[in-house]
N, C-alpha and C positions, 0 to 999 in steps of 0.2 A: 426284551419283548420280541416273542416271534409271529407270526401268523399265516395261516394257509388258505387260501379259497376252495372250499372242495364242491359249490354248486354255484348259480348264479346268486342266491340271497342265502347261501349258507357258507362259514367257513369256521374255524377253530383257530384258537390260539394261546399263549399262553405268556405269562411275566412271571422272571424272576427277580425276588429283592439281592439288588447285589451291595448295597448299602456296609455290608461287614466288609465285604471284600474293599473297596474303594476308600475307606477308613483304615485297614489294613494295607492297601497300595499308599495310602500317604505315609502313616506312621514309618514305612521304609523308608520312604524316599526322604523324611525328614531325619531319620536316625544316619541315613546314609550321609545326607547333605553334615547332619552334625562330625561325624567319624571322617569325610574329608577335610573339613575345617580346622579340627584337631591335628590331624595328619600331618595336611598343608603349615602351620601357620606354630606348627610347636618349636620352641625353642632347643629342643635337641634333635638331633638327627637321625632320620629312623629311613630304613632301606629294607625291603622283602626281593630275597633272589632267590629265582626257580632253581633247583636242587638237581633238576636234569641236566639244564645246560650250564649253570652257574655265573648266568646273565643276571643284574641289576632289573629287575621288573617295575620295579614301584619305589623313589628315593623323593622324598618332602625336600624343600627348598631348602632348607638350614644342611642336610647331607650334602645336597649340589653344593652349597657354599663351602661348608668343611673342606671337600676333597677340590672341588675350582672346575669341576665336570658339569652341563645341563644336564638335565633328567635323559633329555633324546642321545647324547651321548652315551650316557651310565649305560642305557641300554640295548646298546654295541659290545659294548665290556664285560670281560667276566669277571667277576669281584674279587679272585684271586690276583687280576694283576694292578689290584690297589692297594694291597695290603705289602710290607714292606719287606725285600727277601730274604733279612733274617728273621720274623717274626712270623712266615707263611707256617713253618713244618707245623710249629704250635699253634697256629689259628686253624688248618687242615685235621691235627689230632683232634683238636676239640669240638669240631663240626661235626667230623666221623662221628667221635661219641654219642652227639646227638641225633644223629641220624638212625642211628644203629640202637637210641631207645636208652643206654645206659645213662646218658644225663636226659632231664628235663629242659633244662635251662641252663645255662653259665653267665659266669660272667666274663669281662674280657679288657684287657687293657695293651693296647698293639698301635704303632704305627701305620699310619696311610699313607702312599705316596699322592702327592696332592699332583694336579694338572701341570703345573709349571716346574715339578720336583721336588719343590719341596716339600717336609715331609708335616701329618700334622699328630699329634699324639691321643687319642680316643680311649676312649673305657665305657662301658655299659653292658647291658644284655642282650645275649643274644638266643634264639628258642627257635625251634622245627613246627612249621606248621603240615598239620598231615591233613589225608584228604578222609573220604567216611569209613574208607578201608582200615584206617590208620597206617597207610603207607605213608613215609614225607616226602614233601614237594615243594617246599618252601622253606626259608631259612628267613627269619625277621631281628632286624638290629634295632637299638635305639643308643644311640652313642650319643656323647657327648666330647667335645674337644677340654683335652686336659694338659694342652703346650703349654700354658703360661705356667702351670701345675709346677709340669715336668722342667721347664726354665728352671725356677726358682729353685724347686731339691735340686739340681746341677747346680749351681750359682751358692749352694749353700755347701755342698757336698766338696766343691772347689774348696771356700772361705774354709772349711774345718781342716780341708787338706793343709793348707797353707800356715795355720795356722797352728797346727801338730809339729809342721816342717822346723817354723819358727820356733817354738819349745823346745823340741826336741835339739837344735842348732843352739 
């Protein structure tokens, strides 16, 4: 609602219904509140890094936990020096790709170097988010930890060795 005085007992004015609009500012902010909650509180680990500088922007608590880093840390970090250095050239090839438009999407199964060194074993999706240009500016993960995975085919991969050894002896 606005209004003007333009004599002593005259003036103008006028209301708009903003009733769409304010139904439309909730529905946001309710879809938004939903999409962090999701984000926050998922059981796999999902991280979005700017594609300029190849800084950590946005990592959900179960990624902090993965890698042993807070969020305010990650995003000091460039994500290149978490990922493990024989496993960089091909997690770099494969980012190129998608930056560069020939993939859509991959998938990815690579070691992290975790905060205290040690290492954790990960696999999931990883996709380029681009801006209305369709230039990319972002890169979005959703991993999940597959050590115990990867334990066990080592621990089984050992038992067959050994057991080939023995046969074969």
């Amino acid at each position: 609602f606005s209004a003007t005085r333009l004599e002593a007992d005259e003036g103008v004015g006028y209301a708009i219904d903003i009733t769409d609009r304010k139904r439309a500012e909730a529905s946001r902010r309710a879809t938004e509140a939903e999409f962090r909650a999701m984000f926050e509180l998922s059981s796999v680990g999902q991280c979005q890094v700017a594609l300029a500088t190849g800084t950590v922007v946005r990592a959900n608590l179960r990624f902090c936990q993965m890698v042993g880093y807070a969020a305010d840390e990650l995003a000091r970090m460039r994500l290149e020096s978490l990922v493990h250095p024989e496993d960089r050239p091909a997690a770099l090839a494969m980012l190129g790709q998608l930056v560069e438009g020939r993939l859509q999407e991959s998938t990815l199964e690579s070691r992290l170097v975790r905060a205290d060194g040690g290492v954790v074993w990960v696999e999931g999706n990883v996709t380029v988010m681009r801006d209305e240009h369709g230039a990319p500016v972002r890169m979005a993960a959703i991993l999940r930890d597959v050590s115990a995975q990867k334990q066990t085919e080592h621990a089984l991969a050992e038992s067959r060795e050994r057991l080939r050894l023995i046969l074969e002896s």
